[in-house]
C-alpha positions as CSV (number, residue, x, y, z in Angstrom):
1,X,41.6,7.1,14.6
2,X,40.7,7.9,18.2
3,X,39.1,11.2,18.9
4,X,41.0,13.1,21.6
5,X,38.3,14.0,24.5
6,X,38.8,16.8,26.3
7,X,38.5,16.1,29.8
8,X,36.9,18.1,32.9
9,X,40.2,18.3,35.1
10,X,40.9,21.7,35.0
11,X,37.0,22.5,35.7
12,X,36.8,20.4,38.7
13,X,40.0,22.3,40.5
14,X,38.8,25.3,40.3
15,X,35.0,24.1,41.2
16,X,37.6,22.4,44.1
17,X,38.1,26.4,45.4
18,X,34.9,26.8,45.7
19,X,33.4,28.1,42.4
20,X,30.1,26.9,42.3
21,X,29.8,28.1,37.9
22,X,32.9,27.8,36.2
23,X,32.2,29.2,32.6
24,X,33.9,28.0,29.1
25,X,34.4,30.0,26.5
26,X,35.6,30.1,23.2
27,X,34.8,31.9,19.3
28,X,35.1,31.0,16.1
29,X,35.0,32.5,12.3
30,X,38.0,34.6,13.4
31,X,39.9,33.9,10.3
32,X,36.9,34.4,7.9
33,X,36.5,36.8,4.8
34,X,32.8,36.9,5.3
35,X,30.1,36.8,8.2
36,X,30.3,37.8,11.4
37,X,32.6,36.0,14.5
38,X,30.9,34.3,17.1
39,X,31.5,33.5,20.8
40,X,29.6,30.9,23.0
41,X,30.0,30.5,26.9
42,X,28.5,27.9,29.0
43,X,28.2,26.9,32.7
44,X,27.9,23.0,32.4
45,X,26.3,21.2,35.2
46,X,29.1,19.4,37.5
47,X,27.4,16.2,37.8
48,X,26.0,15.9,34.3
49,X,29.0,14.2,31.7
50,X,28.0,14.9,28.2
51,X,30.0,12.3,26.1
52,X,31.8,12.9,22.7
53,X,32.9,16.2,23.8
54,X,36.0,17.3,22.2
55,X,37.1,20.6,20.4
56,X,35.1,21.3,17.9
57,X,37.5,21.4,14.5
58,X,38.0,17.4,15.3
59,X,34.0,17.1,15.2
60,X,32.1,16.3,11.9
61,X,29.6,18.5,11.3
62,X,26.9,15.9,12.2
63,X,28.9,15.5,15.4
64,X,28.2,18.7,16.4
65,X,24.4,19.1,15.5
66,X,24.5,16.0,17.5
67,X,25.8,17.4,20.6
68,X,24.8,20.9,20.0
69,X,21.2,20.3,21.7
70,X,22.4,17.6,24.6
71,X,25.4,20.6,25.5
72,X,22.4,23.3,25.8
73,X,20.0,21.4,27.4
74,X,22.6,19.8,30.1
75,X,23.8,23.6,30.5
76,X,23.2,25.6,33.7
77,X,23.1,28.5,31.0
78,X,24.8,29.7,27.9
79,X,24.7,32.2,25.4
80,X,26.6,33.0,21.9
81,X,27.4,36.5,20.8
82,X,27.6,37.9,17.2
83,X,30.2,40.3,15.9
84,X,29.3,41.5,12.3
85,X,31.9,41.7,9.7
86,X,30.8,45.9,9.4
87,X,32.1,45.6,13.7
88,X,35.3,43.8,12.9
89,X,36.2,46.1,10.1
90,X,36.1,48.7,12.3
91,X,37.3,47.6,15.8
92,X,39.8,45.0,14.0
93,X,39.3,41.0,14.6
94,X,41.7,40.6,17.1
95,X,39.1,43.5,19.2
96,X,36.1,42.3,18.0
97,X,36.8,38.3,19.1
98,X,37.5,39.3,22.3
99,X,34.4,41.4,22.5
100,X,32.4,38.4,21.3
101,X,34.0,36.8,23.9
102,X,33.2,39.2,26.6
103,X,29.6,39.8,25.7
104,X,28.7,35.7,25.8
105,X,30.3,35.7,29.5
106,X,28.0,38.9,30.8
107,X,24.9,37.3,28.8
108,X,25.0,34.3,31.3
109,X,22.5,33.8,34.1
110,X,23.8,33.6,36.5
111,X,26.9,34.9,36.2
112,X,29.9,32.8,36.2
113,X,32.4,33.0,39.1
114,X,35.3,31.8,37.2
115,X,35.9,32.0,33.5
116,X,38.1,29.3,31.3
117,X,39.0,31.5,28.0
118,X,40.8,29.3,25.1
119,X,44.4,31.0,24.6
120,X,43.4,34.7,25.1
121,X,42.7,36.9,28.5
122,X,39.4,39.1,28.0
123,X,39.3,42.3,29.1
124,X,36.7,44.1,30.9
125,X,35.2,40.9,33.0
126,X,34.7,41.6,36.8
127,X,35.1,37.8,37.5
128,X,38.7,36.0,37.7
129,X,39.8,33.9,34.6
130,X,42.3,31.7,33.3
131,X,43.4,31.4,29.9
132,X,44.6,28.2,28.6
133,X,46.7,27.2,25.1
134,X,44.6,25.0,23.3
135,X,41.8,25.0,25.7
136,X,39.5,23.0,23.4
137,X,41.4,20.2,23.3
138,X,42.1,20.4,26.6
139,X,39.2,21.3,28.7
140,X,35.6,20.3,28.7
141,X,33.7,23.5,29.2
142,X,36.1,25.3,26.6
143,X,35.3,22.5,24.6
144,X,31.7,22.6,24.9
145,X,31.5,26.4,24.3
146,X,33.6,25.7,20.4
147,X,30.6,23.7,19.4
148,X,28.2,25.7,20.3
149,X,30.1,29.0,18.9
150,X,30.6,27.0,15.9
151,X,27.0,25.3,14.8
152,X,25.5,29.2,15.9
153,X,27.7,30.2,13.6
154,X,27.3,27.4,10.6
155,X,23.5,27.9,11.1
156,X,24.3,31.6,10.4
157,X,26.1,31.2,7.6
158,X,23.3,28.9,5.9
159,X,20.7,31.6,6.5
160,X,22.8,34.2,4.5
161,X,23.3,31.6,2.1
162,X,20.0,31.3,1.6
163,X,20.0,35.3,1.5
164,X,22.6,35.5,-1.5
165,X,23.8,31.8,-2.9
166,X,26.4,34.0,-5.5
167,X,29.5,32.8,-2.9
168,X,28.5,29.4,-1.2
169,X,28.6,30.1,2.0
170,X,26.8,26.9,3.3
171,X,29.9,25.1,1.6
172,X,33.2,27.1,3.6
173,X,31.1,29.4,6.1
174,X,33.4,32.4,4.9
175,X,36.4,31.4,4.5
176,X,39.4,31.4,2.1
177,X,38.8,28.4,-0.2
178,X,39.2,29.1,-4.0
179,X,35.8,28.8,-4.8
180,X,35.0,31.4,-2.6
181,X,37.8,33.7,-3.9
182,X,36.8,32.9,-7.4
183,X,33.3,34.1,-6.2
184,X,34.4,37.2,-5.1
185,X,36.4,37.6,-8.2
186,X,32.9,37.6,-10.0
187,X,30.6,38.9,-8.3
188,X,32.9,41.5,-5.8
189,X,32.2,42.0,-1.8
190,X,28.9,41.3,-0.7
191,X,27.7,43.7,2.7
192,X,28.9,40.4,4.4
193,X,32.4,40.5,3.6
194,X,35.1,41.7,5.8
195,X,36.6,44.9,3.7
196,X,39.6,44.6,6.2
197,X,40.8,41.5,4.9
198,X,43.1,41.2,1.5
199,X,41.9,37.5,0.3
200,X,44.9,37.1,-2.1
201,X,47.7,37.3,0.4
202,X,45.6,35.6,2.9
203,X,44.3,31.9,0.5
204,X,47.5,29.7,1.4
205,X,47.8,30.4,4.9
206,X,43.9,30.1,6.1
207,X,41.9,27.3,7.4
208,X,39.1,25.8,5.6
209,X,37.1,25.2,8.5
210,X,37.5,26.9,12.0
């Protein structure tokens, strides 16, 4: 089955009103019990086409260790920004995604002059932005930005694996699968689990993979 590809339409109209950086942006881990969430936004360069971009929950994993490096090396800049579980239990994820969000856009150099968020407005930016449902699938930048977000994250969740292997986190990076909750039946919260979150009530509803 075909891929779908996001494309670089939206990008080039604004770039078409004269923004010269146009930034994606987009997190992931949102809907973890464990490790922190992460947000990644990047500038790409207008006349550089990086193909096989697409959202990053259609990628494999080797997809996106594949594209990860070709996405930050074709990059006028990028950065990903960490919020820990200990943050999101006390701002709330909703909060601390957005802050994820907000920090990755004011880590870029230079600054963007327009921002394309997947879904959600974020507050506290001094440049315009536009958020758009299902921006992943839909947009290359926003696109771009989910696989970086999510192999900074994967990476991050193999080196706390390696940390503590009592909850295998380099098998669901955090989230709700049953081996995980029969982990944490054993062995209790670990200081990267999100307190916040009730895992029983939340197992049939959550994603395996983000």
């Amino acid at each position: 089955m075909t891929r779908p590809r996001a494309s670089r339409t939206v990008e080039n109209e604004i770039r078409r009103l004269g923004y010269v950086h146009v930034a994606g942006v987009d997190e992931v881990g949102r809907g973890c019990l464990a490790g922190p969430v992460v947000a990644a936004a990047v500038v790409l360069d207008a006349d550089c086409y990086i193909p096989g971009v697409a959202d990053s929950k259609v990628l494999t994993a080797d997809d996106r260790e594949r594209l990860f490096p070709r996405i930050a090396k074709a990059a006028v800049c990028w950065h990903a920004a960490i919020v820990s579980a200990a943050e999101i239990d006390r701002i709330n994820i909703h909060r601390a995604s957005l802050e994820a969000m907000r920090q990755s856009v004011m880590a870029l150099s230079p600054l963007p002059g327009f921002v394309l968020v997947d879904a959600f407005r974020i507050p506290g930016l001094m440049m315009p932005q536009r958020p758009i449902p299902g921006g992943d699938r839909r947009c290359t930048a926003i696109a771009a930005a989910s696989i970086l977000a999510k192999v900074t994250r994967d990476r991050l969740m193999l080196a706390l694996h390696e940390r503590d292997p009592r909850y295998g986190f380099d098998r669901h990076k955090g989230y709700a699968t049953r081996a995980h909750l029969d982990a944490m039946g054993r062995f209790g919260y670990s200081d990267e689990h999100r307190r916040s979150f009730r895992p029983p009530s939340l197992f049939d509803t959550m994603p395996v993979d983000d």
